[in-house]
Structures are given as structure tokens and as C-alpha cells.
C-alpha positions as CSV (number, residue, x, y, z in Angstrom):
1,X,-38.3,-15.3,-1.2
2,X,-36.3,-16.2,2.1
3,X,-39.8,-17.5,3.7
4,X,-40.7,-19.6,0.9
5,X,-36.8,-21.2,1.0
6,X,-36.3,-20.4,-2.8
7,X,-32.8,-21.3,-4.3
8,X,-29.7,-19.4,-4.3
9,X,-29.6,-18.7,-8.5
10,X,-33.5,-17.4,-8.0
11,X,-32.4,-15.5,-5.4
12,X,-29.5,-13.5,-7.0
13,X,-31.9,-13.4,-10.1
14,X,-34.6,-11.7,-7.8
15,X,-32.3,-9.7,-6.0
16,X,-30.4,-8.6,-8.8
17,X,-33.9,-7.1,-10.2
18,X,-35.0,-5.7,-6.9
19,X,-33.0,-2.4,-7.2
20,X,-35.0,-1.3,-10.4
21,X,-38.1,-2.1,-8.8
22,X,-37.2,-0.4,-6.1
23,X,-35.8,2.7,-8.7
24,X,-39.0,2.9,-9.7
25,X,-41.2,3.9,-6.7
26,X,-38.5,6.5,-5.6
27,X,-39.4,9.6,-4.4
28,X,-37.3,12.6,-3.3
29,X,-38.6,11.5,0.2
30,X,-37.8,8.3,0.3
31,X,-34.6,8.5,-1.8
32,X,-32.3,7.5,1.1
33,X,-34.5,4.3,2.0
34,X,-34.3,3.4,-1.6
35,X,-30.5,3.8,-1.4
36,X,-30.1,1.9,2.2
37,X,-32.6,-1.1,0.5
38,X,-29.9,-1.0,-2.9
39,X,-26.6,-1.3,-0.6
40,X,-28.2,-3.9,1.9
41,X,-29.3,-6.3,-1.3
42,X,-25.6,-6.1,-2.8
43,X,-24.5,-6.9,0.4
44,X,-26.4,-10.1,0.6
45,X,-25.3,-10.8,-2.9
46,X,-21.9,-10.7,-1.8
47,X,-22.0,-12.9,1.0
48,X,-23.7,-15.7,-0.8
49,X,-21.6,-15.2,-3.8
50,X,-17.8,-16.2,-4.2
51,X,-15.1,-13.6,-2.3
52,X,-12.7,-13.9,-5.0
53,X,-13.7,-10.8,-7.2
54,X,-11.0,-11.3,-10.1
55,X,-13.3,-13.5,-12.3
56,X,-16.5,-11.3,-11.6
57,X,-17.8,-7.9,-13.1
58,X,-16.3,-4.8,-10.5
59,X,-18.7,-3.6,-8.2
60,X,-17.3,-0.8,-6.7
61,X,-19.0,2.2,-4.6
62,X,-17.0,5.4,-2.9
63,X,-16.7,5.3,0.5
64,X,-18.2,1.7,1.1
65,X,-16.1,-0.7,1.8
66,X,-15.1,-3.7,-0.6
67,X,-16.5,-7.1,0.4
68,X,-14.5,-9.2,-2.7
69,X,-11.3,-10.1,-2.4
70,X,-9.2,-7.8,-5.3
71,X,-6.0,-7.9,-6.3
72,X,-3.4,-6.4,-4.7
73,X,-1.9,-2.8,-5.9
74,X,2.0,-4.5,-5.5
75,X,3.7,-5.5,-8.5
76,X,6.2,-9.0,-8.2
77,X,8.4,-9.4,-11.3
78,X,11.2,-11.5,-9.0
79,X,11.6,-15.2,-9.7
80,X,12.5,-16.1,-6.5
81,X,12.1,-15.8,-2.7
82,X,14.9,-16.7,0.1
83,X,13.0,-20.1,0.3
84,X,12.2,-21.6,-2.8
85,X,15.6,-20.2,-4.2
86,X,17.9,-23.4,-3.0
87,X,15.8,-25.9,-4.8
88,X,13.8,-23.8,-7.6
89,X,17.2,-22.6,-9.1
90,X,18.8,-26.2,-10.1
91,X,15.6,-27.5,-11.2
92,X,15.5,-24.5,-14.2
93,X,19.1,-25.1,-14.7
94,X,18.3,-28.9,-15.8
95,X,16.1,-27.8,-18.1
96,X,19.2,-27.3,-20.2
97,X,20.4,-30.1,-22.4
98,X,23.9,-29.7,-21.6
99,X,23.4,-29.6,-17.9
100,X,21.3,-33.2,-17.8
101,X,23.9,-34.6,-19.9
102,X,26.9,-33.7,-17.8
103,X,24.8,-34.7,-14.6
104,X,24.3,-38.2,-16.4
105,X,28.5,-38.5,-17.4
106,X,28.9,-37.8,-13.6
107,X,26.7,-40.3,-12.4
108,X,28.4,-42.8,-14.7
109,X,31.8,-42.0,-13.5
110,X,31.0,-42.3,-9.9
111,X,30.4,-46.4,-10.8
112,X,33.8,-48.2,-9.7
113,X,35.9,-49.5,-13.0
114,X,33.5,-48.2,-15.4
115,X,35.2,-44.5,-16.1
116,X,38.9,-44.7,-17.1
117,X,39.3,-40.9,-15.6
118,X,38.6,-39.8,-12.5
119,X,35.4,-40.0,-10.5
120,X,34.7,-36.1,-10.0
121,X,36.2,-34.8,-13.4
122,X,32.7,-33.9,-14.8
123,X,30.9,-33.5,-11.5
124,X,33.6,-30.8,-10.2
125,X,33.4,-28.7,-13.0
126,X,29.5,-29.0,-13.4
127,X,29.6,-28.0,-9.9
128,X,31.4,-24.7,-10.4
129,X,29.0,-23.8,-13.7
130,X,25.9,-24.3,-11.3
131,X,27.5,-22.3,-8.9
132,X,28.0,-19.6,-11.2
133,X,25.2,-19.0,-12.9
134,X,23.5,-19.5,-10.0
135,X,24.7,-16.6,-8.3
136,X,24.4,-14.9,-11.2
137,X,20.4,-15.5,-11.1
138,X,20.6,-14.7,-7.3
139,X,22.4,-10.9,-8.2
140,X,19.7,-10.1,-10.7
141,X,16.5,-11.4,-8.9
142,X,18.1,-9.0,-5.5
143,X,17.7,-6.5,-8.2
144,X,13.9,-7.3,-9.3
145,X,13.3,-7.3,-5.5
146,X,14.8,-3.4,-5.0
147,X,12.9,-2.4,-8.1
148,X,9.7,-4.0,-7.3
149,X,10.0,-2.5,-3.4
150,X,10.6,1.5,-5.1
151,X,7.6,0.7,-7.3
152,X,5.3,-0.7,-4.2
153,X,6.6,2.3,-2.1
154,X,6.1,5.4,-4.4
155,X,3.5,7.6,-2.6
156,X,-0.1,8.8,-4.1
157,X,-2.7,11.2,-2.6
158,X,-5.9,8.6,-1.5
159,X,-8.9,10.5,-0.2
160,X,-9.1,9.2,3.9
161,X,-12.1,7.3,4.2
162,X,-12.8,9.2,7.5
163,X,-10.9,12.1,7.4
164,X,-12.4,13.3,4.1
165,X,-8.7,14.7,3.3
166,X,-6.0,13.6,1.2
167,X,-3.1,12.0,2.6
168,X,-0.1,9.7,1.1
169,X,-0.6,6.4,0.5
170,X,2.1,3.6,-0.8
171,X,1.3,2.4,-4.4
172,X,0.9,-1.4,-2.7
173,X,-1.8,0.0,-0.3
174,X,-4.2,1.7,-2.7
175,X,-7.3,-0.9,-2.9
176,X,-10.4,-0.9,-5.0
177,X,-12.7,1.9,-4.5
178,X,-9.8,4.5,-3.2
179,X,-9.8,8.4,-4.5
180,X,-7.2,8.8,-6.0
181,X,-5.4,12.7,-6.7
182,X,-3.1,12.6,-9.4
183,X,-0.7,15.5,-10.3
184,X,0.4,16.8,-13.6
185,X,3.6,14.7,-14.7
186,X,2.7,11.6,-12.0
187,X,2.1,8.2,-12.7
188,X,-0.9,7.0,-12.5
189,X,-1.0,3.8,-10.0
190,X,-4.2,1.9,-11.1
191,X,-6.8,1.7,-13.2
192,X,-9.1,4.5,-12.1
193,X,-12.4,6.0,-13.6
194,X,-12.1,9.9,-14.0
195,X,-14.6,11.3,-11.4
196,X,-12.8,15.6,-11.4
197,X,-10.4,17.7,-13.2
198,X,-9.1,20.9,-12.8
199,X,-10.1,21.7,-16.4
200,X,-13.6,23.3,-16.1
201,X,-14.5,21.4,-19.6
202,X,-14.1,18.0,-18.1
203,X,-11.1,17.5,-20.0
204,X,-8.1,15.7,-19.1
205,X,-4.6,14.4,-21.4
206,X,-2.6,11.4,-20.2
207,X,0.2,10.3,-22.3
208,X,0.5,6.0,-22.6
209,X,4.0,5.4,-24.5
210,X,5.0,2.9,-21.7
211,X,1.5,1.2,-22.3
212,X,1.0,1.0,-25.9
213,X,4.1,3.4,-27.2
214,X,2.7,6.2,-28.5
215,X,4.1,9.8,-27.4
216,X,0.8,12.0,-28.4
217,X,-2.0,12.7,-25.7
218,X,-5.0,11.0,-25.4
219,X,-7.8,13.0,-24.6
220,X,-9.9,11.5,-21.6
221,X,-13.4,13.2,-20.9
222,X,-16.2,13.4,-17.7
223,X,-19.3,12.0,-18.8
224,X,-22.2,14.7,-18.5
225,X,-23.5,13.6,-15.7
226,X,-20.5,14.3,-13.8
227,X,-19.5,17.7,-15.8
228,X,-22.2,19.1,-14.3
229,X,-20.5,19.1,-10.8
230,X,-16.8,19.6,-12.8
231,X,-18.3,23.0,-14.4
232,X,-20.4,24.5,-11.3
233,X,-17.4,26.7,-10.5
234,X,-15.9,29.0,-12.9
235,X,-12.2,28.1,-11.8
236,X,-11.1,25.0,-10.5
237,X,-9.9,24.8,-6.9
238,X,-6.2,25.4,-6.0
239,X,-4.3,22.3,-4.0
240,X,-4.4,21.9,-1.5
241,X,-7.7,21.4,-1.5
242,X,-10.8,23.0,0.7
243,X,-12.7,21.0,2.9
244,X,-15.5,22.4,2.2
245,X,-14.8,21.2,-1.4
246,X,-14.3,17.6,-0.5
247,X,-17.5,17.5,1.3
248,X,-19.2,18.6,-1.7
249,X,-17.5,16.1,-4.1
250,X,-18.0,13.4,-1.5
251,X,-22.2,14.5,-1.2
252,X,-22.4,14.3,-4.9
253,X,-20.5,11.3,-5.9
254,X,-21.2,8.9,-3.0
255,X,-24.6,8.3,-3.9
256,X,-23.2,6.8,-7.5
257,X,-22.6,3.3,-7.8
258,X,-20.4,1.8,-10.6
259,X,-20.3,-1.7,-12.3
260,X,-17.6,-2.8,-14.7
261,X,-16.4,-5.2,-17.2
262,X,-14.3,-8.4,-15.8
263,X,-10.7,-7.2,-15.9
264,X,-9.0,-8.3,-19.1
265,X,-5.9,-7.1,-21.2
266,X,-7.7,-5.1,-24.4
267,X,-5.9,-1.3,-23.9
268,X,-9.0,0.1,-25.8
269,X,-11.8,-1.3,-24.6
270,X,-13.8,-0.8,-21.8
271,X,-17.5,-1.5,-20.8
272,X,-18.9,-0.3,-17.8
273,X,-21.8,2.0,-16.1
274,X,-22.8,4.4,-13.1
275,X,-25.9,4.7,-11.4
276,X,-27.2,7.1,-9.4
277,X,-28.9,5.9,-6.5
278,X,-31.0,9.0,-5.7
279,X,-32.4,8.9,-9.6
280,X,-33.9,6.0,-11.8
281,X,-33.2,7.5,-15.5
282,X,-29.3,8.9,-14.0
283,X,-27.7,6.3,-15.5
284,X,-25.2,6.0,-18.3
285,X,-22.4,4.2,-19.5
286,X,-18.9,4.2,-19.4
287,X,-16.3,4.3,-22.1
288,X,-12.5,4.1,-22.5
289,X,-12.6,7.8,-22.7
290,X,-13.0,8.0,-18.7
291,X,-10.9,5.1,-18.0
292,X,-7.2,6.7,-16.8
293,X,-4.7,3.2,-17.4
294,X,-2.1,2.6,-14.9
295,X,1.5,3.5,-16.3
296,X,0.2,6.3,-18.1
297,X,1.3,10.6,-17.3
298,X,-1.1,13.4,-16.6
299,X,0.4,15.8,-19.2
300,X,-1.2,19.1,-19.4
301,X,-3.8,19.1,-16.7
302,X,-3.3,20.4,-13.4
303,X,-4.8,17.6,-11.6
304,X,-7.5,14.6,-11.6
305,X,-9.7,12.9,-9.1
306,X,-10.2,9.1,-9.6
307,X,-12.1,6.1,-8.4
308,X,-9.9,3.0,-8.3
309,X,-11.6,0.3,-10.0
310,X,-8.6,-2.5,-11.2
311,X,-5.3,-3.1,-9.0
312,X,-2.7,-4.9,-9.6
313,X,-2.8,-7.8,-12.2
314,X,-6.3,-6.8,-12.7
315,X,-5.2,-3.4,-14.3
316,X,-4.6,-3.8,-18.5
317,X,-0.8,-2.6,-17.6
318,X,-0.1,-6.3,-16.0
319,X,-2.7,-8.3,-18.2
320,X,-0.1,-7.2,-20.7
321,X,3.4,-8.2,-18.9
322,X,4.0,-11.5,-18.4
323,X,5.6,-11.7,-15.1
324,X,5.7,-15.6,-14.9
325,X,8.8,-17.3,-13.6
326,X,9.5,-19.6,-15.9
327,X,12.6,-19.7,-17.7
328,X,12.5,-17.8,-20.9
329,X,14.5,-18.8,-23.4
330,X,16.1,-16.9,-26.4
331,X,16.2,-18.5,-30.2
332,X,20.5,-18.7,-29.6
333,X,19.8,-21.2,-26.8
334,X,17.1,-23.0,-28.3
335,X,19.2,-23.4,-31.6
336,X,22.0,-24.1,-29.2
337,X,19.9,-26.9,-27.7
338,X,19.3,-28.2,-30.9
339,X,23.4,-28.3,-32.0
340,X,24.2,-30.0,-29.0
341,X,21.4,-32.7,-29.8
342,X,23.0,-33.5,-33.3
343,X,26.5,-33.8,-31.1
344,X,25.3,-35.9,-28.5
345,X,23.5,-38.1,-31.5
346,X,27.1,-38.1,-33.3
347,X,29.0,-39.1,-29.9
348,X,26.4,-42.2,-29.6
349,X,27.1,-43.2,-32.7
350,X,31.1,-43.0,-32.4
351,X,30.5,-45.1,-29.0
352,X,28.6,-47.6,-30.6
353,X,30.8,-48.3,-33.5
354,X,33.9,-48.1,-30.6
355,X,32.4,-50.6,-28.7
356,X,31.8,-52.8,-31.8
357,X,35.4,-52.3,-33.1
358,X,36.9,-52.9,-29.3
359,X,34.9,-56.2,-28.8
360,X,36.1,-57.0,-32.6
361,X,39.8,-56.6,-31.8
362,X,40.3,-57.0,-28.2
363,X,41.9,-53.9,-27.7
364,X,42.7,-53.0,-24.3
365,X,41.4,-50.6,-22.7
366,X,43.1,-49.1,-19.0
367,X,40.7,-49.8,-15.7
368,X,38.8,-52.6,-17.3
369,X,39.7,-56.4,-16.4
370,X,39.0,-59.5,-18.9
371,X,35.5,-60.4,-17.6
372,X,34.2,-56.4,-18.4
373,X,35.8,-56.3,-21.3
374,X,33.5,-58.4,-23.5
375,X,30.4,-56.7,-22.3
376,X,29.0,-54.3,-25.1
377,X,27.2,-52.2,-22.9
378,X,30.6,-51.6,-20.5
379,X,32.4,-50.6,-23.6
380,X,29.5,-48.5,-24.6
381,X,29.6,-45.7,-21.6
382,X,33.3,-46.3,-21.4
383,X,34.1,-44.5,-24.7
384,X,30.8,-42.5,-24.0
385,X,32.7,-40.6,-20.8
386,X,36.0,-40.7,-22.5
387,X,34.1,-38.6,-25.1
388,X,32.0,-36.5,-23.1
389,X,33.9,-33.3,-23.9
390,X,32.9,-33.0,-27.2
391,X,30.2,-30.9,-25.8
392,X,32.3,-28.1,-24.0
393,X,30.8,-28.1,-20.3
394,X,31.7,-24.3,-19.6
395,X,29.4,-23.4,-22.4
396,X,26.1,-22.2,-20.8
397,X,28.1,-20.8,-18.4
398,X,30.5,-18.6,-21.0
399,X,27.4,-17.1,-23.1
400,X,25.6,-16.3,-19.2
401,X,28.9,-14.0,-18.7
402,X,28.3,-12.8,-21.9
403,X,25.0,-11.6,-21.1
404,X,25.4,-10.5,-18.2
405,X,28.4,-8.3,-19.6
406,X,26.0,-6.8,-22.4
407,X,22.8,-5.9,-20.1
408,X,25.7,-4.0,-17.9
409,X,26.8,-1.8,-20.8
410,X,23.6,-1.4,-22.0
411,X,22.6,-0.2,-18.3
412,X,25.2,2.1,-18.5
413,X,24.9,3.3,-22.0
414,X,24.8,7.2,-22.1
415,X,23.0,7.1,-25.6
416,X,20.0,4.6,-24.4
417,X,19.5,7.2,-21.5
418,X,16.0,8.3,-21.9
419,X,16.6,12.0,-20.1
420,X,12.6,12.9,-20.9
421,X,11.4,9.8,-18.7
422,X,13.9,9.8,-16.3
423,X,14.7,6.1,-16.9
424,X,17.4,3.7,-18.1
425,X,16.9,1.1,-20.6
426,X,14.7,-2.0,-19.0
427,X,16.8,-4.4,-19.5
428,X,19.5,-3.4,-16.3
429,X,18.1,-6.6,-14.3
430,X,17.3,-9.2,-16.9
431,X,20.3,-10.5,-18.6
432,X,18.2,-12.8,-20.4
433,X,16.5,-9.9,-22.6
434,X,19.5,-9.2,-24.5
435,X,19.3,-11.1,-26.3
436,X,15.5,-11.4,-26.8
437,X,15.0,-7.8,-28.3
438,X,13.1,-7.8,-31.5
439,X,12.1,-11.6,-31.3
440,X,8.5,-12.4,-32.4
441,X,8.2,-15.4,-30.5
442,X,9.1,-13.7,-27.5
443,X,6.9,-10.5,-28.0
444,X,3.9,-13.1,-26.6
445,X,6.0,-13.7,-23.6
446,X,6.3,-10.2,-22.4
447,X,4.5,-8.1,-24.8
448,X,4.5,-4.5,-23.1
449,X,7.9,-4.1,-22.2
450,X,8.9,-4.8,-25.9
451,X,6.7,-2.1,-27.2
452,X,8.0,0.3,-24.6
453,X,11.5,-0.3,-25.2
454,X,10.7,0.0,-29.1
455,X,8.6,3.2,-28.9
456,X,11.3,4.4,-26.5
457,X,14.4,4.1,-28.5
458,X,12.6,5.7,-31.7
459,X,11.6,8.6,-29.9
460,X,15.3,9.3,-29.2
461,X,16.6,8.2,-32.5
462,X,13.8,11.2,-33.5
């Protein structure tokens, strides 16, 4: 095909079909060529394809290493960095209607003989509310970055590429295509596919209530073609574990290669298969019974052996949380939006009939000579920034305290303590969530954190 200078789309088309031919003709002595020729034609597929692998089905085999560029295993629910901080900040805080309408009263006031108070009676004050709930952001987003660095930093057991032992790795370090141990009662910290268990059935229970909220086990099974190697000792080998062991699991499962669904946020589906290299008809599918979701618990099982096959945003935990940065807002400030609206649409009218009566009756006004005073427009943002505190400017400021006062007693709530999980409520670095518990529209926004927080509180209630 390369001779005769054949396109690229024929050419993955050809290649793709060149590993059954190949299956085909395998014999037990020339089962290692066979599986040299598969690995050197994915290869080339890779190269001429695209590097970034989160749009693409997984393609994932143990101990080879990863051409596509994954997702990373870290987790970033913080808004803001150092950088972007000084000029990202104001922009969200004009996105309130009380903030653009105050900046516009102190731009007016700046302009010489138009404002009968002072130039920098709204723009001082504004100032200080900026200021304030600034700083208020810049507390809780320190917080999102300490949480986010204990989650990245918590330790699992990866399988050394080289070593052929376990050692610790940090939960932002594990890639796609690591071996993963996972103990009874640890978190599991991606997406894996369940390759061992220490139950000599193939058996394994993980609980997911901070995935879907639901407190009883799920059962997760080996597929046969992998119970075979699960069952061929009577008793399941103590941890540490032998080296002689891991150089049996590694002969057995390294010559299986596994192709998966693109990642996407369905907790219960799953589509994917395994194929073993050394055998045409060894190949089977994959179901959400082997798939082990990250969040979830071993419960009840000594300990699991994984292949990591999502990371990151790719794994059905963060399809689910939406950790964008924009600002969310709750139904009180959007109603709140909407008040100030029918008050700023009041305070035009009251200027405009002002400015009509003023220029009816001469009155006069202080700071404004005879020439000014017959201009309608003049009068117009005159009585408009004499008027401007009908809408109170410490407001958005006032119900931020307010938050921020109610997610500290909720963080410090003895009664929301969840003693079983070892956590406080979720809500210790986002003021905002107070007071968007329980709200439909806002369920879509961060979907997963509600239903945790639900199944959570009901459990204790029980």
C-alpha cells in the first residue's frame, strides 16, 4: 500500500483490517510475530492520526507506552490563578446590574458641573464593595487550590513499568494504561478496567454514593477469560505481593489489548473489548460490570488490580461536575437583578418627568449656571445621580457576607458531619452554593455534587 502511494483514509481502513488477517494465520509458532506485526501497525496508525486522544475510542495496552495525548489524572475546580486573578475578577463583578450601574453614576460625576455632589461619592464606595468581595473570591479560590493539591497528592499503588513492583504514585501522576492496586476502603483514582481480585470468584463490591448516591454495593465481576487466571490459585495472594506473582500476571495480561468507547458522562454504560493477541477467537466484550468508576470505595474485597483506561475529565466522575469558571448565579440574585431593573426603569422615569417639570418652572438647581440649565439632557443625569441611591450600593456586597457567614456555619456544623466518610459538607469553599441547594436549574450546572450532598444528608437523617 505504501509502494503504490495509496491515501491516508485507505490506509487506516487497510491497516485497521490487517490485524485479523494477520489473526488468522497465527500459529503457536509464530504467535509473537503476529503480536510484534499488531503493535507495529497501531503504532503507525497513531502517528498518522491526531495526538489528541480525548475525542477518539481508548486504545490502551499494559506495559506499552501511550502515544495519544490523555487527559491528565489532576482535578482543577479553582477559578482563578495568581495571573489572570487582577483582571478576571472585576470583569465577573460587572456582570452584575448594580455594579455597571454605579460604575456609570461615577463616570457621570467625574464630568465638571454636571453632579451636584461630590465627584468620588459613588466611585469611593463602589471601590470598597469591589474590594470586598473581591477578596472574599480570592479567600475561597486559596481554598479550591489546597483542596485541589490534597486531592492531586493522595498516593496509589501503580505497578513500575520496569520494576515490575508496586510503588506509590500521586493521584496527578497516574496516566492511561497504569496498574493500579486498590485496597479495601480506598478511593479509587480513575476509571480502571478490573484485570485481579483477591476474591477467587472474580468478584469484587465498590460502593458509588458520591457518584450517583446510592449506599448499597455494586457487584463488579472478571470476565471469563480473565477468571481463569483470578481462580488458578486456591487462595488469593497476601500483600505485599510476590514477585513471582507479578511476573505471572504481567506474562498473562500483557499480551491483551483493549479498545474502548470515547469517554462520555453515562454512569451506566460502557462499551468496550479485549483481545488477545496470542489467540484469534480470545476475544470478548466489556461491560459496566468490569468498569471500577473513579470516586467510588472498595468495600468488602481485600484488594483489586486495574488497568487505567479514563483520567481526569475523561473519567464519568468529571463528565458529571461542571468545573467551569463562570459565575454561577443563584435564583435570589437573578430575581434580585430583575428588582433592580424595575427600579432603575422607575428612577428614569422620575428623571425624566424632573427634567420636564425643572425646564417648565425654572427651578434652580445648585452647580448649574443659566446656559446648562435649559438643556434637557443636563437636567436628565443631574436628577439621575442625585437619585442614584435608590438602588442601595452596599447590596451585593451585604448578601456576599451573608453567604459567606452561612457556608462557615455550615462548615462547622456538628450535625452535617458525615463521621462514616470522613468528610464535611461540600460546600466549606463555595459560598455561592448556599444558596443553590435543591435548585433545578442549577442541578445542570453541577449535577454530581448535588446528588452527593442529597444522598449524603439522607443517609444521616436515616
Amino acid at each position: 500500500i505504501m509502494q503504490h502511494g495509496s491515501s491516508q483514509e485507505h490506509l487506516l481502513e487497510d491497516e485497521e483490517s490487517a490485524p485479523s488477517e494477520t489473526s488468522s494465520l497465527i500459529t503457536p509458532s509464530h504467535s509473537e510475530q503476529a503480536r510484534s506485526h499488531n503493535i507495529l501497525t497501531r503504532r503507525r496508525r497513531r502517528k498518522m492520526s491526531s495526538k489528541n486522544g480525548n475525542d477518539r475510542p481508548r486504545e490502551v495496552e499494559l506495559f506499552q507506552e501511550v502515544d495519544y495525548n490523555y487527559a491528565k489524572n489532576s482535578v482543577v475546580t479553582s477559578k482563578y490563578t495568581f495571573f489572570n486573578f487582577f483582571w478576571k475578577n472585576p470583569l465577573e463583578q460587572l456582570q452584575r446590574v448594580a455594579n455597571i450601574y454605579f460604575l456609570i453614576i461615577s463616570g457621570l460625576q467625574l464630568i465638571p458641573d454636571l453632579s451636584p455632589t461630590g465627584r468620588f461619592t459613588t466611585l469611593l464606595p463602589l471601590c470598597v464593595v469591589l474590594l470586598v468581595t473581591a477578596a472574599k473570591e480570592a479567600i475561597e479560590d486559596i481554598r479550591r487550590h489546597r483542596q485541589d493539591h490534597l486531592v492531586n497528592t493522595r498516593k496509589a499503588l501503580a505497578l513500575h513499568r520496569n520494576k515490575k513492583e508496586f510503588v506509590y504514585k500521586n493521584w496527578q501522576d497516574i496516566t492511561v494504561g497504569d496498574i493500579i492496586l486498590i485496597k479495601k476502603g480506598e478511593q479509587i483514582p480513575a476509571d480502571l478496567i478490573l484485570l485481579y481480585t483477591s476474591d477467587p470468584s472474580g468478584n469484587a463490591y465498590i460502593e458509588t454514593a458520591v457518584l450517583d448516591g446510592e449506599t448499597n454495593l455494586k457487584l463488579r465481576q472478571l470476565p471469563p477469560s480473565f477468571l481463569s487466571f483470578n481462580s488458578s490459585s486456591t487462595s488469593a495472594p497476601t500483600l505485599p505481593l510476590s514477585s513471582s506473582f507479578l511476573s505471572s500476571f504481567s506474562s498473562f495480561f500483557s499480551s491483551f489489548h483493549f479498545l474502548a468507547e470515547i469517554p462520555n458522562r453515562d454512569l451506566y454504560r460502557f462499551q468496550g473489548t479485549a483481545q488477545n493477541s496470542n489467540s484469534s477467537t480470545d476475544k470478548f466484550s466489556l461491560t459496566p460490570k468490569q468498569l471500577l468508576l473513579r470516586g467510588s470505595i472498595l468495600q468488602n474485597t481485600d484488594y483489586i488490580i486495574g488497568l487505567t483506561l479514563y483520567t481526569g475529565k475523561d473519567t464519568k466522575l468529571l463528565q458529571n461536575a461542571n468545573f467551569k469558571t463562570f459565575v454561577k448565579k443563584s435564583k435570589i440574585e437573578k430575581k434580585t437583578n430583575v428588582i433592580l431593573l424595575c427600579i432603575f426603569i422607575i428612577q428614569i422615569l422620575i428623571c425624566i418627568m424632573s427634567a420636564l417639570v425643572s425646564l417648565e418652572h425654572n427651578f434652580e438647581i445648585r452647580g448649574m449656571n443659566e446656559r446648562k440649565r435649559a438643556g434637557f439632557i443636563w437636567q436628565f443625569f443631574t436628577f439621575l445621580i442625585l437619585l442614584n441611591n435608590l438602588i442601595p450600593i452596599s447590596l451585593y456586597v451585604t448578601m456576599e457576607l451573608v453567604k459567606f457567614g452561612q457556608a462557615y456555619f455550615i462548615e462547622n456544623d456538628t450535625d452535617l458531619y458525615d463521621y462514616r466518610h470522613k468528610n464535611k459538607n461540600k460546600n466549606k469553599n463555595k459560598s455561592e452554593s448556599v444558596l443553590e441547594e435543591g435548585e433545578e436549574e442549577e442541578e445542570k450546572e453541577d449535577e454530581v455534587d448535588v446528588v452527593k450532598t442529597e444522598a449524603r444528608t439522607s443517609n444521616i437523617n436515616e
